[in-house]
C-alpha angles and dihedrals in degrees: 000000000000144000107288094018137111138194112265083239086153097058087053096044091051094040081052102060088043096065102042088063096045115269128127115226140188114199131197135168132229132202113235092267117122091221096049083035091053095039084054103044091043083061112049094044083055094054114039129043093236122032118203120179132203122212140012091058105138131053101284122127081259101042094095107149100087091058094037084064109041077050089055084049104251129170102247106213097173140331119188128029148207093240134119111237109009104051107142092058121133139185142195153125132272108181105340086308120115116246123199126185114197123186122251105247120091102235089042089048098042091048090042097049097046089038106045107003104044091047087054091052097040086062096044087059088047098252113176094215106030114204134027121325116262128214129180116249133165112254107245097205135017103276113205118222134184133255096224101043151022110263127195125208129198117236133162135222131272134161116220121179091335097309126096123245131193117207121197119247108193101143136172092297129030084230086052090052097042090048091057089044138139107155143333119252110212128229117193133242106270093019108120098179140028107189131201130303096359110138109249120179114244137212105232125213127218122284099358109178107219087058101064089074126062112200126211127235088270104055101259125138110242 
C-alpha cells in the first residue's frame, strides 16, 4: 500500500453477499480518471447482466461515475437518497442492464447495497420476498432517528423471558458497530425517537446465532 491508498474492502464485502445468494461476480477497479472510468465501466456493462459500482458516488472533484454514465447515455432513476447511511446511492439503466451506484464508505455501501441493490437483484433472480428477512423484536434501549431521512441502526439479538430483544450497537466507530452486527433495525423517516421496549421490525443477517433457537414462555432453549 502506499501513501493516499486503501484496500478495495468493498469490492470483497459486495462480491460476498453475491455469492452467498447465489450470483457469480468479476470485479475491476478503476483510477478517477473518466477514460479508465468509461473503459471500466463499457466493459463490464458488456459483460455481466447487473453493474454496481463502488465509489465516487456523491458530488466531490473525484466523485466521477454519475456523469460517466449519463455520458455513456444512461436512464438516471435516482441518485441520492434520503437514507443514513447510504446517501449518495444512485440507480439506472444503461441498455436494458441495471446500474447501482453504491458510496465509497463502508457503513453507507454495506446499507446501500442491502437496502437498494440486493432487493433489485433479488428480483432480478425471481425471488418471492427481495432483501433481507425481517422479525419483530422489542427495542432494548431509546434509538434516536432523523426528520429528513430513514436511518438504520445495528443491533444485535437477545432473549429475554421467551421473547426476543434487539439491543442497539452503535458504538464509538460505524466499523465497531457493523462488525458486531445482526441486523439493522430500521427508524422512519420523521420518527425522532424509538423508545424502549416498543416492538420495531428488523432486517436479519445471515446465520445469526441467537436465531437458531426459539425459547418457550418459560425461558427454556428449544
Amino acid at each position: 500500500m502506499k501513501a493516499g491508498q486503501v484496500f478495495a474492502s468493498n469490492l470483497a464485502t459486495i462480491a460476498a453477499w453475491c455469492t452467498h445468494y447465489g450470483m457469480p461476480t468479476s470485479g475491476t477497479m478503476a483510477a478517477d480518471d473518466p477514460v479508465a472510468l468509461t473503459a471500466a465501466l463499457l466493459d463490464a456493462l458488456a459483460k455481466n447482466d447487473a453493474v454496481i459500482t463502488s465509489g465516487g458516488a456523491w458530488s466531490g472533484e473525484h466523485d466521477l461515475v454519475a456523469g460517466t454514465l449519463a455520458g455513456l447515455g444512461w436512464r438516471k432513476v435516482y441518485h441520492r437518497v434520503r437514507l443514513g447511511p447510504g446517501k449518495g446511492a444512485g440507480f439506472g439503466i444503461w441498455q436494458g442492464k441495471p446500474v447501482f451506484i453504491l458510496p465509497g464508505g463502508p457503513a453507507s455501501n454495506q446499507m446501500a447495497f442491502l437496502q437498494l441493490a440486493l432487493p433489485g437483484l433479488h428480483r432480478l433472480m425471481g425471488r418471492p420476498y427481495p432483501g433481507l428477512p425481517v422479525r419483530p423484536a422489542r427495542l432494548a434501549t431509546a434509538i434516536s432517528g432523523q426528520r429528513d431521512w430513514t436511518q438504520f441502526v445495528e443491533g444485535r439479538f437477545e432473549w429475554h423471558d421467551g421473547e426476543l430483544w434487539v439491543v442497539p450497537v452503535q458504538g464509538p466507530s460505524r466499523l465497531r458497530s457493523m462488525a458486531n452486527c445482526e441486523g439493522y433495525i430500521k427508524i422512519p423517516e420523521g420518527t425522532e425517537t424509538l423508545d424502549a421496549g416498543a416492538l420495531v421490525f428488523v432486517q436479519v443477517l445471515p446465520d445469526v446465532p441467537a436465531l437458531h433457537l426459539t425459547r418457550s414462555p418459560a425461558g427454556d432453549k428449544v
